[in-house]
Backbone as CSV, one residue per row, in Angstrom:
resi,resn,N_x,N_y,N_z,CA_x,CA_y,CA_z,C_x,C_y,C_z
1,UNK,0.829,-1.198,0.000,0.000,0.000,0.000,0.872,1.260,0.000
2,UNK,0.492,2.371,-0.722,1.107,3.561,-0.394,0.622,4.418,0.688
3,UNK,1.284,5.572,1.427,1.034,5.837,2.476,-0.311,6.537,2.694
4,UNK,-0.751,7.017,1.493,-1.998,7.843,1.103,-2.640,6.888,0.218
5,UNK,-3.939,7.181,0.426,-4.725,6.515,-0.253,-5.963,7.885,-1.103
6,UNK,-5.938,8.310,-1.881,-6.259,9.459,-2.576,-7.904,9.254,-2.852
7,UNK,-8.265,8.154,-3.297,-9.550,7.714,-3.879,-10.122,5.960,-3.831
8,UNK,-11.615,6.294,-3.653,-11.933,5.124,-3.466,-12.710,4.879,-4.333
9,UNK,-12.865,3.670,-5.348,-14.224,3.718,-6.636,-14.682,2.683,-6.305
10,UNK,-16.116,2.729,-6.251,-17.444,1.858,-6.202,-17.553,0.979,-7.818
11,UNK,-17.038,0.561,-8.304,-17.634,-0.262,-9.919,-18.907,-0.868,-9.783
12,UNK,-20.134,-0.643,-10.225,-21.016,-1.708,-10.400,-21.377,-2.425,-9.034
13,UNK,-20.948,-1.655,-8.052,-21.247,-2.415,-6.457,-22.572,-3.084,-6.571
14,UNK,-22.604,-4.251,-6.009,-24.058,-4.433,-5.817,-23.923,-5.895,-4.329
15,UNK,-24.187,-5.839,-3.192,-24.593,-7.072,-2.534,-25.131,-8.232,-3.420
16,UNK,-24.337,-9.201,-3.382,-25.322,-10.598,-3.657,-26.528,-10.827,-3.273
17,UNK,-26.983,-10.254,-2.331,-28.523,-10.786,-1.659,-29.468,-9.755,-2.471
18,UNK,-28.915,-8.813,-3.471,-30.027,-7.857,-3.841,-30.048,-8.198,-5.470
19,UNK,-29.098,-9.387,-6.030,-28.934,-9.240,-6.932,-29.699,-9.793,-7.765
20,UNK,-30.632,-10.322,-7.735,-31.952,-10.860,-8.395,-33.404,-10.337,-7.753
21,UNK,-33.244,-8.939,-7.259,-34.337,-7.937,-6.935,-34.112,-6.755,-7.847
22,UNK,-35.303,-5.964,-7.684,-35.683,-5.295,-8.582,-35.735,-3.511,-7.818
23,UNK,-34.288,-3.360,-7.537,-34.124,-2.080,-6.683,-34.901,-1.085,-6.999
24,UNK,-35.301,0.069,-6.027,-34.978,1.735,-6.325,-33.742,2.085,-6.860
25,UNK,-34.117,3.370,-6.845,-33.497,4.492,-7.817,-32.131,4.482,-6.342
26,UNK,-30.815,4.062,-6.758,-29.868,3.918,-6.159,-28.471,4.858,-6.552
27,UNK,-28.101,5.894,-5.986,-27.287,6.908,-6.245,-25.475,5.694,-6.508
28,UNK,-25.695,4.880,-5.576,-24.662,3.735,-5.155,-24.656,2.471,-5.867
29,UNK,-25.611,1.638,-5.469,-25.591,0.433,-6.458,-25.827,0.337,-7.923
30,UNK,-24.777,-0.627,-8.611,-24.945,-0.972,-9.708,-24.052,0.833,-10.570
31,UNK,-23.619,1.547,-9.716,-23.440,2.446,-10.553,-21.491,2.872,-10.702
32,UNK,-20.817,3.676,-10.641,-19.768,4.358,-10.773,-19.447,5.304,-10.033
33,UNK,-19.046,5.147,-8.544,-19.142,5.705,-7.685,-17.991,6.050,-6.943
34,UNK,-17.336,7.387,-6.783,-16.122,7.634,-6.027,-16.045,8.084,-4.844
35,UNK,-15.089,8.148,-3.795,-15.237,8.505,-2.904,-13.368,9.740,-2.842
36,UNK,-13.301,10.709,-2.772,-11.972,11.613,-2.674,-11.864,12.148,-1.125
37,UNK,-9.989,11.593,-1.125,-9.444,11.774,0.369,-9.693,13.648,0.223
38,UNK,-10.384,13.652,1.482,-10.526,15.369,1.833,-11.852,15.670,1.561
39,UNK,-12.782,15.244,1.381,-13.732,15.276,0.683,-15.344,14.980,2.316
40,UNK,-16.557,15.541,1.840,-17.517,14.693,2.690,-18.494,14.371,2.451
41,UNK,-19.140,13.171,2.663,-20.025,12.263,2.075,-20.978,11.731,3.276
42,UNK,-22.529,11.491,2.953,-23.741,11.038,3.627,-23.896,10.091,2.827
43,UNK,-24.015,9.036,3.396,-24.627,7.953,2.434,-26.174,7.289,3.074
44,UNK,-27.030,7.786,2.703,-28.295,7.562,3.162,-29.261,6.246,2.412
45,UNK,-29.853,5.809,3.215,-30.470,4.750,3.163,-32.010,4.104,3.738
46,UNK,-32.543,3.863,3.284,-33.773,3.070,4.311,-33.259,2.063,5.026
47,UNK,-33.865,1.662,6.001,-33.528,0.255,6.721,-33.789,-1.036,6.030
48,UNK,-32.449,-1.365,5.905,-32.504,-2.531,4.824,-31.734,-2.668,3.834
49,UNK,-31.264,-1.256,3.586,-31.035,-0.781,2.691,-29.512,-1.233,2.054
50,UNK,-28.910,-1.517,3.076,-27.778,-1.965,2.809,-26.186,-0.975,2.963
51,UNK,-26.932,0.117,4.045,-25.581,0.875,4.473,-24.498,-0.046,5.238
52,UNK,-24.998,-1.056,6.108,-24.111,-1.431,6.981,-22.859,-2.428,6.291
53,UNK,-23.853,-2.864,5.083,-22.711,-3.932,4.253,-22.096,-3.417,3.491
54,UNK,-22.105,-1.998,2.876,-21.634,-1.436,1.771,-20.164,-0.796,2.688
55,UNK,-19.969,-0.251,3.905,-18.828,-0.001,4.802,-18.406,-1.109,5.384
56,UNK,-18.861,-2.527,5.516,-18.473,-3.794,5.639,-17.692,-3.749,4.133
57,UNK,-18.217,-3.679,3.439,-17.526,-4.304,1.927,-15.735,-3.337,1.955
58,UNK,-16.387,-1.887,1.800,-15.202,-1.276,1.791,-13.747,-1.181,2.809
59,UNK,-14.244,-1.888,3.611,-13.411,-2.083,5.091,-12.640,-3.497,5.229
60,UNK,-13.151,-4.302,4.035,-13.075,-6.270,3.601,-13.385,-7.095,5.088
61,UNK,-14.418,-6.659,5.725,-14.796,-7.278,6.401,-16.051,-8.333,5.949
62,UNK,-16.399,-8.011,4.406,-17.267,-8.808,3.970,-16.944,-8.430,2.199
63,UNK,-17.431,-9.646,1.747,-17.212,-9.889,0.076,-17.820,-10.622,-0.814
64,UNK,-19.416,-10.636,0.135,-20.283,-10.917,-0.445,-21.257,-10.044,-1.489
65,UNK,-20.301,-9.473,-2.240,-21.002,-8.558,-3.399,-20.376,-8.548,-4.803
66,UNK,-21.021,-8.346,-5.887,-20.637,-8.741,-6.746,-20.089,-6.758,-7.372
67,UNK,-19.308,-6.655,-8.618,-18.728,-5.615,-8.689,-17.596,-5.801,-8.655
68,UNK,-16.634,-4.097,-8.133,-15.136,-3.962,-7.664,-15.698,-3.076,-6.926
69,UNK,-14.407,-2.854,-6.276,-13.818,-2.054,-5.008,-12.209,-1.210,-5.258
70,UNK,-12.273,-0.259,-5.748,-10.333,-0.127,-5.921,-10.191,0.736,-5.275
71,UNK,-9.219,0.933,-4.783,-8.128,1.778,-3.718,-7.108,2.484,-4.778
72,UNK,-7.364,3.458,-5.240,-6.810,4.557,-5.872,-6.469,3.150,-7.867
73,UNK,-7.174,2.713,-8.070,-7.475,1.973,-9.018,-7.068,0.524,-8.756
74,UNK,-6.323,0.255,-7.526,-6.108,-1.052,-7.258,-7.621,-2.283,-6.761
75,UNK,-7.965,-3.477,-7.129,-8.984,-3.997,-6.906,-8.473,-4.484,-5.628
76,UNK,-9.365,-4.432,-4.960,-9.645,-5.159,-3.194,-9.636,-6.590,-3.579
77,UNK,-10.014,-6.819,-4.549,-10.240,-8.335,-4.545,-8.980,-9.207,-4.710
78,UNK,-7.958,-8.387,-5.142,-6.853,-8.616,-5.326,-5.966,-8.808,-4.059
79,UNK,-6.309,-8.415,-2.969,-5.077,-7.722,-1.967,-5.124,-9.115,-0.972
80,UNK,-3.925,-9.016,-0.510,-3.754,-9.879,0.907,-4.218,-9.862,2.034
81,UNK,-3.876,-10.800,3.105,-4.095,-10.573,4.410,-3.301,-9.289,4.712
82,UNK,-2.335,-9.230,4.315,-0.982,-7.968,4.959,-1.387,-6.942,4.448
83,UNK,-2.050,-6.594,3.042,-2.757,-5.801,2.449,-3.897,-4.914,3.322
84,UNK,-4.604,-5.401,3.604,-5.694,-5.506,4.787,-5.864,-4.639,5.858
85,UNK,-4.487,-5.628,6.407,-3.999,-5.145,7.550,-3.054,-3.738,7.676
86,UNK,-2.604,-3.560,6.969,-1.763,-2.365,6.419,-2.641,-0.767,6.514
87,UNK,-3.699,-1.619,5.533,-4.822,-0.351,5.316,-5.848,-0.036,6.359
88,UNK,-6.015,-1.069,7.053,-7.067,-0.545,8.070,-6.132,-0.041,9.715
89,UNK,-4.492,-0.440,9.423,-3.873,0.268,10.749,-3.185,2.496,9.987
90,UNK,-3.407,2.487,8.496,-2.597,3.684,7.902,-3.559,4.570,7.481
91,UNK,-5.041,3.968,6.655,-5.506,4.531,5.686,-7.372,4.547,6.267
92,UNK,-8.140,3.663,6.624,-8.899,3.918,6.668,-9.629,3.725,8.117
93,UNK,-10.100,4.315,9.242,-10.650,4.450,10.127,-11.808,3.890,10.249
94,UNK,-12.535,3.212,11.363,-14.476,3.007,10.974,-14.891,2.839,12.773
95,UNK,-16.223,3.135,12.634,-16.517,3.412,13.611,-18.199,2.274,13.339
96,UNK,-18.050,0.773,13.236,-19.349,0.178,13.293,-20.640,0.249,13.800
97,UNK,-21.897,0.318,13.075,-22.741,0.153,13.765,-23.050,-0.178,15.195
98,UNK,-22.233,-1.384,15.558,-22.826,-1.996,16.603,-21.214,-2.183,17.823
99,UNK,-20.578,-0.957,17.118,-19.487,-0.565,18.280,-18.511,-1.555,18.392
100,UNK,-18.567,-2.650,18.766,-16.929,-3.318,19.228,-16.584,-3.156,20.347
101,UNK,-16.983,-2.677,21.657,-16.572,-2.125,22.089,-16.356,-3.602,22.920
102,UNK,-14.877,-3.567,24.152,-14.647,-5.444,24.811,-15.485,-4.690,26.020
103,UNK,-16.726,-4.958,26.609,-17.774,-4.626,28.041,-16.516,-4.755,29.257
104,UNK,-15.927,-5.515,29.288,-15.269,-5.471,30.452,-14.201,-4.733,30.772
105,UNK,-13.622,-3.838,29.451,-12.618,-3.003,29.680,-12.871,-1.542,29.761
106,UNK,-12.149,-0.829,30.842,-12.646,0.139,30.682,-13.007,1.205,29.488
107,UNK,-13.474,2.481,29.574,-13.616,2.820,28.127,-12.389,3.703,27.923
108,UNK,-11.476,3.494,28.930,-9.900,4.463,28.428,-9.024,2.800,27.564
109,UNK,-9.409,2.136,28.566,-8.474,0.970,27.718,-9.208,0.265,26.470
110,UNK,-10.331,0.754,26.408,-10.978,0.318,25.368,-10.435,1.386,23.756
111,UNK,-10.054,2.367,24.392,-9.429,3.274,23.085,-7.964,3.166,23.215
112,UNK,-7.417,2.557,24.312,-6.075,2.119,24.348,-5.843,1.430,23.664
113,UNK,-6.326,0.210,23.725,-6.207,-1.078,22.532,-5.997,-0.688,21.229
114,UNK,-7.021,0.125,20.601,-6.815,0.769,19.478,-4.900,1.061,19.210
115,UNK,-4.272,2.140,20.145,-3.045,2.641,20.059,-2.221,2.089,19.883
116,UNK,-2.477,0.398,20.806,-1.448,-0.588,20.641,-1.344,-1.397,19.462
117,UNK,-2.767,-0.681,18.259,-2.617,-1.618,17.150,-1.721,-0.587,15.896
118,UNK,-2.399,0.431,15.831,-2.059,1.622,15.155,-1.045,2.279,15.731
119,UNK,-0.735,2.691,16.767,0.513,3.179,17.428,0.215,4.968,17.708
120,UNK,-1.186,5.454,17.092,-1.072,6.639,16.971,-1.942,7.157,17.935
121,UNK,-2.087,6.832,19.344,-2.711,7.638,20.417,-2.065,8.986,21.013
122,UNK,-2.947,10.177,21.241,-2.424,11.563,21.567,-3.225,11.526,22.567
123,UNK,-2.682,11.538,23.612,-3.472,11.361,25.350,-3.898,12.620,25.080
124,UNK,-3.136,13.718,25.050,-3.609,15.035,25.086,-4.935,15.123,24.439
125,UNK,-4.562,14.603,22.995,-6.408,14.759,22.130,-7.112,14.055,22.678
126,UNK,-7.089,12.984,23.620,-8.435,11.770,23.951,-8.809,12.077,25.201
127,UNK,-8.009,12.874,25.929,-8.580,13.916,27.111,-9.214,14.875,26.475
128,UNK,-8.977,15.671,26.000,-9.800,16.956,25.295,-11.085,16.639,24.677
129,UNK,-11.297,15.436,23.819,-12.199,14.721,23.212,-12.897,13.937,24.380
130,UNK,-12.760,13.186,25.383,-13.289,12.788,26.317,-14.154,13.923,26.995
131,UNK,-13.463,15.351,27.683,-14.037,15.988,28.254,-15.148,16.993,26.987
132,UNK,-14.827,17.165,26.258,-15.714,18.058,25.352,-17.031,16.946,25.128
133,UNK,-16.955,15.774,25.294,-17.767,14.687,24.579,-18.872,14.275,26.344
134,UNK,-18.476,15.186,27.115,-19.058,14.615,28.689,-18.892,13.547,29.618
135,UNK,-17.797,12.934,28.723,-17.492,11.162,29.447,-16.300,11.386,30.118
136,UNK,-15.717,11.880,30.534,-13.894,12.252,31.425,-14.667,11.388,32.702
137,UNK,-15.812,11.490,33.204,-16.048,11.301,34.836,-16.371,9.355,34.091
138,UNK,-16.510,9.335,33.505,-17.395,7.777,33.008,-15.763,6.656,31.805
139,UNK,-14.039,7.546,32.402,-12.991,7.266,31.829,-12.648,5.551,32.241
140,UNK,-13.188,5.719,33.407,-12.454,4.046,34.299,-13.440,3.271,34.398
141,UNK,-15.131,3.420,33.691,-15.883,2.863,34.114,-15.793,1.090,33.271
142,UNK,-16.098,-0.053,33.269,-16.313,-0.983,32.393,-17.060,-0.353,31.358
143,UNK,-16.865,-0.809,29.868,-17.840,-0.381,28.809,-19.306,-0.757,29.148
144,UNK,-19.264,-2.070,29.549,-20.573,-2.694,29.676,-21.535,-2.229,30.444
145,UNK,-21.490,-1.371,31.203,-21.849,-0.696,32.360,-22.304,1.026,31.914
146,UNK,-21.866,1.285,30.888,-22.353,2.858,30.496,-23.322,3.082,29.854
147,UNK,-23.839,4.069,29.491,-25.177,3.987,28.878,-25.019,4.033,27.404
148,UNK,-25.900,3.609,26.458,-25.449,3.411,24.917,-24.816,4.787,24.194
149,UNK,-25.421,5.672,24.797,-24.994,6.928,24.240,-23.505,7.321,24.603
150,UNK,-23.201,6.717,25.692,-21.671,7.036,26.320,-20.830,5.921,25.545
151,UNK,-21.189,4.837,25.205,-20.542,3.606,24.327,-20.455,4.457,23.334
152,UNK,-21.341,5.071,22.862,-21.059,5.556,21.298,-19.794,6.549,21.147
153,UNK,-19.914,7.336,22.550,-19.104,8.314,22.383,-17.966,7.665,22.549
154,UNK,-17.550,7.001,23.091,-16.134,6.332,23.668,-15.958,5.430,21.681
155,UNK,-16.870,4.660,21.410,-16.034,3.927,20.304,-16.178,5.206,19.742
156,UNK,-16.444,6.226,19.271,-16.199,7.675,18.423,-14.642,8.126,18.444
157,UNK,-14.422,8.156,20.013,-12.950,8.701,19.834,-11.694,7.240,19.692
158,UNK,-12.169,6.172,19.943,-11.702,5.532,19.788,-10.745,5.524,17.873
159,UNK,-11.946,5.022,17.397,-12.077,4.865,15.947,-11.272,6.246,15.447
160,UNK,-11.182,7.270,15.849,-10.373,8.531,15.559,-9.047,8.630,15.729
161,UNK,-8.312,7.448,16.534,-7.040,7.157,17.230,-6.062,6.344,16.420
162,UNK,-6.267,6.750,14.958,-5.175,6.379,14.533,-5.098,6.822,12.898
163,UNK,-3.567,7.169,12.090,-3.935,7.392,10.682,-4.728,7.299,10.337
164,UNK,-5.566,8.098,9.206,-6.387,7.504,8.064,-6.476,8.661,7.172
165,UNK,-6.972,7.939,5.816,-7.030,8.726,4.609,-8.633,9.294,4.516
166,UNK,-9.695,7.834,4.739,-10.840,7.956,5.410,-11.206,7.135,6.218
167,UNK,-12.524,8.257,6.773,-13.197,7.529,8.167,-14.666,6.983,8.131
168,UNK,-15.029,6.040,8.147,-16.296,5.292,7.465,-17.063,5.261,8.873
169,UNK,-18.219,5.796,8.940,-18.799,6.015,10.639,-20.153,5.906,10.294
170,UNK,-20.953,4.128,10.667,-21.798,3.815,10.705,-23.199,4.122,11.596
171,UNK,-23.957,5.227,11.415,-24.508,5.482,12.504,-24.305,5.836,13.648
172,UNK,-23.053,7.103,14.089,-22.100,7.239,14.950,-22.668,8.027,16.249
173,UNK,-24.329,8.549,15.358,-24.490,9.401,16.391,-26.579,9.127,16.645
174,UNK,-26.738,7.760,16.560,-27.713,7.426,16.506,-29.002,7.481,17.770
175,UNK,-28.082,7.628,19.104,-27.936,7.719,20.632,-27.846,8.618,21.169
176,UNK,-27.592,9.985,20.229,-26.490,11.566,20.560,-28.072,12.334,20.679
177,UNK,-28.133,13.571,21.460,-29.095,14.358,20.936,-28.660,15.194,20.634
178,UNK,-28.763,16.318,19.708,-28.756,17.072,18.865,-27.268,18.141,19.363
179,UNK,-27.401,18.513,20.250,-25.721,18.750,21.313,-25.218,18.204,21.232
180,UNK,-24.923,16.800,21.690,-23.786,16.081,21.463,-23.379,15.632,19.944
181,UNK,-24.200,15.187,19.513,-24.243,15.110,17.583,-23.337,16.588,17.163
182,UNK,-23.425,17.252,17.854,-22.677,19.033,16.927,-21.635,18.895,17.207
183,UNK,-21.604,18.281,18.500,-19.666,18.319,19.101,-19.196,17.096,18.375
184,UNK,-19.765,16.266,18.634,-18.833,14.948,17.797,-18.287,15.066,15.985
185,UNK,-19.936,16.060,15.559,-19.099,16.541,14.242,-18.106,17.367,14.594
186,UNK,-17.945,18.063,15.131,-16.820,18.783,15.316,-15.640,18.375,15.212
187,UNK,-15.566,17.402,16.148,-14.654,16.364,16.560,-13.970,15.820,15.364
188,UNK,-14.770,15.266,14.807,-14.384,14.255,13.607,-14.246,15.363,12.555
189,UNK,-14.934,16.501,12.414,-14.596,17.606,11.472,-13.065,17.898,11.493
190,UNK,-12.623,18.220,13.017,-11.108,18.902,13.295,-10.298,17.673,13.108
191,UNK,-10.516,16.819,13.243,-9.258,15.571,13.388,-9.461,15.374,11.525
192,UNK,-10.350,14.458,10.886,-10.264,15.077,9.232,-9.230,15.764,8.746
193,UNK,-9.572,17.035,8.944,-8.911,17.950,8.729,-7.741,18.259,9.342
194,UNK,-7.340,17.927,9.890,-5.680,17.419,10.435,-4.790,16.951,9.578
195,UNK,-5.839,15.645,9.468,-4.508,14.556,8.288,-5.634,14.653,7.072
196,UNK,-6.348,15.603,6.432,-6.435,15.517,5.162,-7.549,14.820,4.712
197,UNK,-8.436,14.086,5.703,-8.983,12.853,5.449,-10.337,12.870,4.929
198,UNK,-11.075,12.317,3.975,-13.060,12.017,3.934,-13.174,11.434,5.180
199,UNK,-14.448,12.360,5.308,-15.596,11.577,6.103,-16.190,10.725,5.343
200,UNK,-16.921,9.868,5.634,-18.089,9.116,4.981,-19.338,8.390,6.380
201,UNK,-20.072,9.013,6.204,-21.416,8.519,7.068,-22.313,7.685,6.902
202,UNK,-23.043,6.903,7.289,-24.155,6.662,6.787,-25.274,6.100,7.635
203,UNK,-25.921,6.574,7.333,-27.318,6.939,8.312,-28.926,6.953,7.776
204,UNK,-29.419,5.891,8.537,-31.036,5.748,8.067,-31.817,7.197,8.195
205,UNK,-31.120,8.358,8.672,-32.178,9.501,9.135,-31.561,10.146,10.486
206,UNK,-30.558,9.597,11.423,-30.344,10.878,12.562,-28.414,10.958,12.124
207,UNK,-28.192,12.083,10.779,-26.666,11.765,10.716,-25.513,12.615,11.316
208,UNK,-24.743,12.586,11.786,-23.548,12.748,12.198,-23.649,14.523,11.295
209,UNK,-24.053,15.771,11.932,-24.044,16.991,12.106,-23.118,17.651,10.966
210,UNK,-22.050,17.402,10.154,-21.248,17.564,9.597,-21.639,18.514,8.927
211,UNK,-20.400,19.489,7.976,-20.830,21.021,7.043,-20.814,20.447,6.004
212,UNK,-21.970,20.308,4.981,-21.926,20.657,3.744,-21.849,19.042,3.111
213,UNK,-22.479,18.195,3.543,-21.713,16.703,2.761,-22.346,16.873,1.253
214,UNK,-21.662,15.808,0.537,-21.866,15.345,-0.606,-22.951,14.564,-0.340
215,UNK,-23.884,14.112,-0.560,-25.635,12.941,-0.302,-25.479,11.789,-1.542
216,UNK,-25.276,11.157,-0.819,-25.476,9.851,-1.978,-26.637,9.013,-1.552
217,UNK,-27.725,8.590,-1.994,-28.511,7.346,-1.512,-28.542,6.523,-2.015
218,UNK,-28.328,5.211,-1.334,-28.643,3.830,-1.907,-29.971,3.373,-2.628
């Protein structure tokens, strides 16, 4: 991999499970679709719709879709385990639907872990981001034990704790009310814009506060 990753193209994406249905009008599937480092993007969807597998696909946590995937024209389908691994510790960030988060560790060592994979933790930023985000008092608690909205916030800064070209953030602020949703864009606005990076969102309807995205719908 090179150290930057500039662009991401969608070819003809389509899930296998949709591929003998008779879609809507899809901004994403089946079409020619890019994504540019620096850039910001909503990718909106109905439930069902297939946001959660389409940032599964791009992340190769799944490859059950028919199409390509290239990384500045290289095919995904092509790449290695080391490949993989390379890109998801340099180039691309994600913040899953359904968190990751290990319940029994606290939620400082739960964004620790992260550092020890990527290497790129700034105590200074994950204090600042902790306290702007309301969780500093909720730092030592077990994950399993906080409330969903405080999980969210903790895998938020987590997922922010290391390189990337882009940051793929599944429903990040689904739990947030409308205050906390402004700061977390913020958040992810200023760090972006640090190292250069796309956002990419995607959200059935409550999305991540951000200025100005690009709207794509599935």
């Amino acid at each position: 991999m090179t150290r930057h990753i500039e662009e991401i193209t969608l070819d003809s994406l389509l899930p296998r499970v949709f591929s003998r249905e008779e879609l809507p009008y899809s901004q994403v599937w089946r079409r020619k679709v890019s994504f540019r480092r620096g850039a910001r993007y909503l990718v909106e969807s109905a439930s069902g719709g297939g946001k959660s597998s389409l940032a599964s696909f791009i992340m190769g946590a799944r490859r059950d879709y028919e199409g390509k995937i290239l990384f500045d024209g290289r095919d995904a389908a092509m790449f290695s385990i080391a490949d993989w691994q390379e890109l998801r510790r340099t180039n691309i960030a994600y913040l899953p639907q359904e968190l990751g988060l290990f319940p029994e560790f606290s939620a400082i060592d739960n964004i620790l872990l992260k550092g020890e994979i990527c290497g790129d933790v700034d105590m200074k930023r994950v204090d600042s981001w902790m306290e702007r985000l309301g969780i500093t008092s909720r730092r030592d608690y077990p994950a399993g034990k906080l409330s969903i909205g405080q999980q969210q916030r903790v895998a938020l800064i987590r997922s922010l704790c290391q390189p990337f070209d882009f940051i793929l953030l599944d429903e990040p602020v689904s739990h947030l009310d409308e205050a906390n949703n402004r700061l977390a864009a913020r958040i992810v606005e200023e760090e972006a814009g640090r190292q250069g990076a796309a956002i990419i969102t995607f959200s059935v309807g409550n999305p991540l506060l951000i200025d100005n995205p690009e709207k794509l719908t599935l």
